[in-house]
C-alpha positions as a Python dict, from the first residue, in 0.01 Angstrom:
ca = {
    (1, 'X'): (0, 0, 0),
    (2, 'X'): (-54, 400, -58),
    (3, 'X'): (-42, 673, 141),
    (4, 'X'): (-479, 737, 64),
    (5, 'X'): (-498, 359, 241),
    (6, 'X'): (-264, 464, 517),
    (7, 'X'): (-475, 768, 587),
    (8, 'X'): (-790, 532, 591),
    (9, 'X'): (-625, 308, 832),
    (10, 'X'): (-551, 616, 1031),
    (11, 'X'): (-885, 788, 1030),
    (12, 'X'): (-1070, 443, 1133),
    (13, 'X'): (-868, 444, 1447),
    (14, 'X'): (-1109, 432, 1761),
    (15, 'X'): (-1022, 502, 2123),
    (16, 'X'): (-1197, 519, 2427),
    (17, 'X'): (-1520, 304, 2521),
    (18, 'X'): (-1912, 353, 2522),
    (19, 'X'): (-2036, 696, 2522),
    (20, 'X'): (-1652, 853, 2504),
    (21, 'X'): (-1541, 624, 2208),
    (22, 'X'): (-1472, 840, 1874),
    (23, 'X'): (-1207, 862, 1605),
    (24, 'X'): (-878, 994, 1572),
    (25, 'X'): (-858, 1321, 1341),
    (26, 'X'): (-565, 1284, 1046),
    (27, 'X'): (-511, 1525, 762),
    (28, 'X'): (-322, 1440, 433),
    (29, 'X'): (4, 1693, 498),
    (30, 'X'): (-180, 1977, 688),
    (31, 'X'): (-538, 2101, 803),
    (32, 'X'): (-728, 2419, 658),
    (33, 'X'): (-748, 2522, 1027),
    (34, 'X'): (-606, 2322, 1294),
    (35, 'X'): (-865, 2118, 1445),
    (36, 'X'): (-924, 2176, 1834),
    (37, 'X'): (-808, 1895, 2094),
    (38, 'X'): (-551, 1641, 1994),
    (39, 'X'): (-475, 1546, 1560),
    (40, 'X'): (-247, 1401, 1323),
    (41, 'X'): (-100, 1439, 977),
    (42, 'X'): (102, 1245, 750),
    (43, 'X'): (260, 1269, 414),
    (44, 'X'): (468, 1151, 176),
    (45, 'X'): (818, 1275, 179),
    (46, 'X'): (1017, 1117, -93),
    (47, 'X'): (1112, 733, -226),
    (48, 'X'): (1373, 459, -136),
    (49, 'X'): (1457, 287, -443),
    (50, 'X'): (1660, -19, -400),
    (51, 'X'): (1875, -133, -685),
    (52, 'X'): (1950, -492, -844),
    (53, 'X'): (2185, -560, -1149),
    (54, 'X'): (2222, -189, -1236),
    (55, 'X'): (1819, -173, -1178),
    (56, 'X'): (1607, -60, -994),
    (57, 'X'): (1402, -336, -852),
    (58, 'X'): (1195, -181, -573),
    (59, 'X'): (1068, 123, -496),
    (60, 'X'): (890, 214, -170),
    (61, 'X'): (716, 565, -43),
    (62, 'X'): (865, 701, 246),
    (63, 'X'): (660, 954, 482),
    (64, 'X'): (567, 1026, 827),
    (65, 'X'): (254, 1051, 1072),
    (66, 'X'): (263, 1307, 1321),
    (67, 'X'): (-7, 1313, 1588),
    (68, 'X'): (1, 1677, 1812),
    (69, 'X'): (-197, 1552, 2159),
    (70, 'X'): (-228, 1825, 2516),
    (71, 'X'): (-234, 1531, 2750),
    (72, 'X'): (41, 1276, 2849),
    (73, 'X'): (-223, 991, 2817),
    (74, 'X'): (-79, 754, 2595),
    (75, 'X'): (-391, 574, 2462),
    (76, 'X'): (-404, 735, 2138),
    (77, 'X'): (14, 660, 2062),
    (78, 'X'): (-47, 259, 2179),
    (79, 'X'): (-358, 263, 1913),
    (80, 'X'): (-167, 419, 1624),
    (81, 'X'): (129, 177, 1665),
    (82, 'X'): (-152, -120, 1702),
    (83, 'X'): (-256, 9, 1378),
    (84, 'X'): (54, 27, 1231),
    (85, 'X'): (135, -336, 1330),
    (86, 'X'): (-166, -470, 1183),
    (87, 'X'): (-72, -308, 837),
    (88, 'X'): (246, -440, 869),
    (89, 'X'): (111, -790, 894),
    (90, 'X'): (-101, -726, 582),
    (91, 'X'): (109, -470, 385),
    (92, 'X'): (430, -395, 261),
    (93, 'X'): (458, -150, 582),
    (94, 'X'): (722, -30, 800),
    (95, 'X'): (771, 219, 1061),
    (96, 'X'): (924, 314, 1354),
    (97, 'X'): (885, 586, 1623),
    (98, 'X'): (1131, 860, 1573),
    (99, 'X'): (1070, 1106, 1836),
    (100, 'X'): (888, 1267, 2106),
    (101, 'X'): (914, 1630, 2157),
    (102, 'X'): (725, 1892, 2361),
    (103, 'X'): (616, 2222, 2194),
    (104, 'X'): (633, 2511, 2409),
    (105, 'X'): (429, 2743, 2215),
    (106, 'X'): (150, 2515, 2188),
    (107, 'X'): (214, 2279, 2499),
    (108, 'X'): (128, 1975, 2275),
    (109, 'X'): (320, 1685, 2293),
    (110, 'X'): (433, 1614, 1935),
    (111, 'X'): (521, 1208, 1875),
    (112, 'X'): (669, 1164, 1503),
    (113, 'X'): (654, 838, 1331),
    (114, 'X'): (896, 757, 998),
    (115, 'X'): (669, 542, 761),
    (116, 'X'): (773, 327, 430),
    (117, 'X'): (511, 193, 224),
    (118, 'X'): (580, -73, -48),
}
């Protein structure tokens, strides 16, 4: 799996029914101008390489998804991590969620997921 497939998985995310169904907005690392109402990003932050016999026999991508939301609904988080488990089911995938914060500048509530891709 890549990270362009991870952001297609992302970006074909749908929440909400019927006339108030629509996507979830991701950017690859950052957006031109920050979109208005809740987003992501994710990127690629470096490699684990896993060594065998003085080799190295695997390599995955490790990253993060980041998704910046001004309500405490949790509808969008539950549909990421459904994503997530469905490419793990199908993918050399892994993740886990690694925090929660609040910003106070921005009063978005910031949850941060660590990725690995194989």
């Amino acid at each position: 799996m890549t990270f362009a497939e991870l952001g297609t998985a992302l970006n074909n995310i749908t929440v909400g029914t019927g006339a108030s169904a629509h996507k979830l907005k991701f950017a690859h690392y950052a957006w031109a101008s920050a979109p208005s109402g809740d987003y992501g990003v994710y990127g690629q932050d470096g490699t684990d390489q896993f060594q065998a016999n003085n080799r190295f026999g695997e390599v995955a991508g490790t990253g993060w998804v980041d998704w910046y939301t001004l309500t405490d609904d949790e509808t969008a988080k539950n549909a990421i991590e459904s994503c997530f488990k469905t490419l793990q089911d199908t993918n050399t995938f892994a993740w886990y969620l690694n925090s929660v914060q609040y910003e106070n500048k921005t009063n978005f509530l910031h949850y941060e997921w660590i990725v690995e891709l194989g």
